[in-house]
N, C-alpha and C positions, 0 to 999 in steps of 0.2 A: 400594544404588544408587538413587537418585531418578529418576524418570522424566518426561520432558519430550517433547512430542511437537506437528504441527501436525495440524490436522483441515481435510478440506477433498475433493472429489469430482474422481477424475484428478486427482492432484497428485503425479505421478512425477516431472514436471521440478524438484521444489523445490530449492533449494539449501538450507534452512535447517536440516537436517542436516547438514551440510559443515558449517558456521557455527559453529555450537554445539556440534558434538561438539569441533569443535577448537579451539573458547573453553573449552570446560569440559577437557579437558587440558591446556590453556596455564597453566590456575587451579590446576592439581590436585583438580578438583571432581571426585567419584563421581557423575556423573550423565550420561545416554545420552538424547538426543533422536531420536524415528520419527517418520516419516511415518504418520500415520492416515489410510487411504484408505478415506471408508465412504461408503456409498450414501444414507445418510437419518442423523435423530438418532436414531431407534427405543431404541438402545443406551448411549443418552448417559451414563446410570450407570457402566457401566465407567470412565468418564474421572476417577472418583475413585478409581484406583488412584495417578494420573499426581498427582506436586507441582504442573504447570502446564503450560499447552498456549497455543498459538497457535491462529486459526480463520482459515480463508483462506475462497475462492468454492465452495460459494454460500450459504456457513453464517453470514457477521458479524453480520445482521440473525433469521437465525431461532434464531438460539443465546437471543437476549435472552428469552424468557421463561421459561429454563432458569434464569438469573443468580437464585443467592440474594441478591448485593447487588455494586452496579457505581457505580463511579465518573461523576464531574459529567459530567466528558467522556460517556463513553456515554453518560449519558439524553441530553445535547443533542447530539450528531450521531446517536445512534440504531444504532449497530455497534458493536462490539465484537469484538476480534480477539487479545484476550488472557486468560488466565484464572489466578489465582492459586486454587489448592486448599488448604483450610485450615478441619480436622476437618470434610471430606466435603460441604465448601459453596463454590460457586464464585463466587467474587469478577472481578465482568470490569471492564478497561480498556479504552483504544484506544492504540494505540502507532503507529499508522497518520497519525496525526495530530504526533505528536512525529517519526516517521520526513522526513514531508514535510515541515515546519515545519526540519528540519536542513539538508534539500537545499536550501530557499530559501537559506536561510544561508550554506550554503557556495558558494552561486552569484552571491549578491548580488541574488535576486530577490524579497527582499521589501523592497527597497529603492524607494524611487520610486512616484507612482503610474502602475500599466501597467494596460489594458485587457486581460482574462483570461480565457478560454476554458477552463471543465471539459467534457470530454466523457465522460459516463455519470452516474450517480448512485448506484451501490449503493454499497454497504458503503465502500468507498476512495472513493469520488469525496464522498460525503456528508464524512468526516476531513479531505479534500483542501478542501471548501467552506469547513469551520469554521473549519478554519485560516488559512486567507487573511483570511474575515470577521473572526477575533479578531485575529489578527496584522500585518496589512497594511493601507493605502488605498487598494488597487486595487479599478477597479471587476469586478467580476465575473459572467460570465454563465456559463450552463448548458446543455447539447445531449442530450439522451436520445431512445432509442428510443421509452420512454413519455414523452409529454411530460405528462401530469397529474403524473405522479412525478417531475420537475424543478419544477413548480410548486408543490409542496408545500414547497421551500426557499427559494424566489424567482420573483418576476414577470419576473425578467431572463433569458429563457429565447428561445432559437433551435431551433425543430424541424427534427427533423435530418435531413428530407428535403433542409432549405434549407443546411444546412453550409456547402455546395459554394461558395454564394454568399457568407457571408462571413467565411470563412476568415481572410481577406484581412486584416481589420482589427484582429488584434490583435498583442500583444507577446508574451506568453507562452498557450500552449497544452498543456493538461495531460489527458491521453488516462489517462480511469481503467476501459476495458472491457477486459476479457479478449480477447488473440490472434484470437479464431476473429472475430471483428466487423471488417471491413477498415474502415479508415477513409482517403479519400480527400481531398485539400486540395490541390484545383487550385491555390488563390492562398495565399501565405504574406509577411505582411508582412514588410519588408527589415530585415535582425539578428533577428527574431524568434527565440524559442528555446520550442521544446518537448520537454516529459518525457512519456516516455512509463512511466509506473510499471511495466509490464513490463518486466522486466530477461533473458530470456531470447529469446521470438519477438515479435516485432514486427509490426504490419500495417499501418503508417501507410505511405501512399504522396502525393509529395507530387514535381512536377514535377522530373527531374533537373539542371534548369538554375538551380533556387532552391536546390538544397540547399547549394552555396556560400555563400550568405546566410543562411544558416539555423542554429543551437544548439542540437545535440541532445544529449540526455540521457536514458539510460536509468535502470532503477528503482533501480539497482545500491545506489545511495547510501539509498534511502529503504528498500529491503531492509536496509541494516546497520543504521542509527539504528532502523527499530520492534525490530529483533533486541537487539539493546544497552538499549534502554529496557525489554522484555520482561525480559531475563533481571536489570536492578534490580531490578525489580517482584517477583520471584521469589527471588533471595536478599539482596536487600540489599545489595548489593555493586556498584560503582563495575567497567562492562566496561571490557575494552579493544579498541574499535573496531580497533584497528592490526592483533592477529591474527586480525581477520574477515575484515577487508580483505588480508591475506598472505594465505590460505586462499584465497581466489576468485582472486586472481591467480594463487597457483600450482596450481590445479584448473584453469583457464583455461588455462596452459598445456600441462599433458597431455592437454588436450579430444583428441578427432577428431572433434567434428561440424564 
């Protein structure tokens, strides 16, 4: 049996076990996907037991000087969130960037040019940047907690003490920090649409009398497309999005939370 797994610190909410275990029985594939929940890399050798793994927060960026050899993508967005094993040498991708790059698509928002707000910069939001930059002609800015580490990608950068202020002015807003960071957006331009790449807890809080006006989107979408591109990348083989997508619906609906 082949072993496939993601790495990443507290990551019991994942779904992408669900995902892949029941992509790879949909295929007839011998292969089992786990959650690796570990405290540091310390151990990182072990992961050449594994054919290929995913790397979630807070590992995309410190994985890289582990990579025996990584694709165009990773050296220039600088994360990597995918890992092909192959004679005890790890080959990294980004699929984070193919993941987003599908959701514009399917939304129609890489269409036009819109005035664009990333909020964070690690590992997702750095994929989220490239993408738009290679793919799209919108203009786009940047919001982080550190702000020397937004200006390392662009001079187009809003500190994010100031958010609050101009929230307001864009089209699309794409929220790439982890849950526990609340993020506040007193003013939200009218049709505006924002993704929030978490697909489980949410912390955007944004006036209840705009959210009428408003297009949200959760990560749902860009969780199945880097899953789908991941598991190419690992056997060669054409996914099918459809029973990833039947899988979280019907886990969704036995939920109780």
């Amino acid at each position: 049996m082949k072993r496939f797994g993601l790495i990443g610190k507290h990551i019991s909410y994942s779904l992408s076990p669900l995902i892949h275990n029941a992509h790879f029985e949909s295929l007839g594939i011998n292969a089992h996907y786990d959650l690796i929940d570990i405290d540091d890399l310390t151990h990182f050798e072990l992961l050449k037991g594994y054919t290929g793994f995913n790397i979630t927060v807070p590992y995309k960026e410190a994985f890289l000087p582990l990579l025996d050899e990584m694709s165009e993508d990773v050296k220039t967005i600088g994360a990597v969130n995918c890992v092909v094993v192959v004679n005890d040498k790890f080959r990294g991708y980004n699929t984070d960037s193919y993941g987003i790059y599908q959701t514009l698509k399917k939304y129609q928002l890489d269409l036009n040019k819109k005035k664009v707000l990333i909020i964070g910069c690690g590992g997702a939001g750095k994929a989220v940047y490239y993408t738009l930059q290679k793919y799209t002609e919108h203009e786009v800015y940047i919001t982080n907690r550190t702000t020397s580490k937004a200006l390392q990608l662009t001079k187009q950068v809003i500190p994010f003490t100031d958010l609050a202020n101009y929230s307001g002015e864009f089209d699309l807003i794409i929220n790439c920090v982890t849950p526990d960071v609340a993020i506040e957006l007193p003013k939200i331009k009218p049709q505006a649409t924002i993704i929030d790449i978490n697909y489980q807890k949410h912390s955007i809080f944004i006036p209840p009398h705009m959210k009428k006006h408003t297009f949200f989107i959760d990560g749902t979408d860009m969780l199945i497309y880097q899953a789908a591109k991941s598991f190419e990348l690992w056997f060669n083989l054409a996914p099918n999005v459809d029973v990833m997508y039947k899988e979280l619906e019907r886990s969704s609906k036995n939920a109780h939370w």
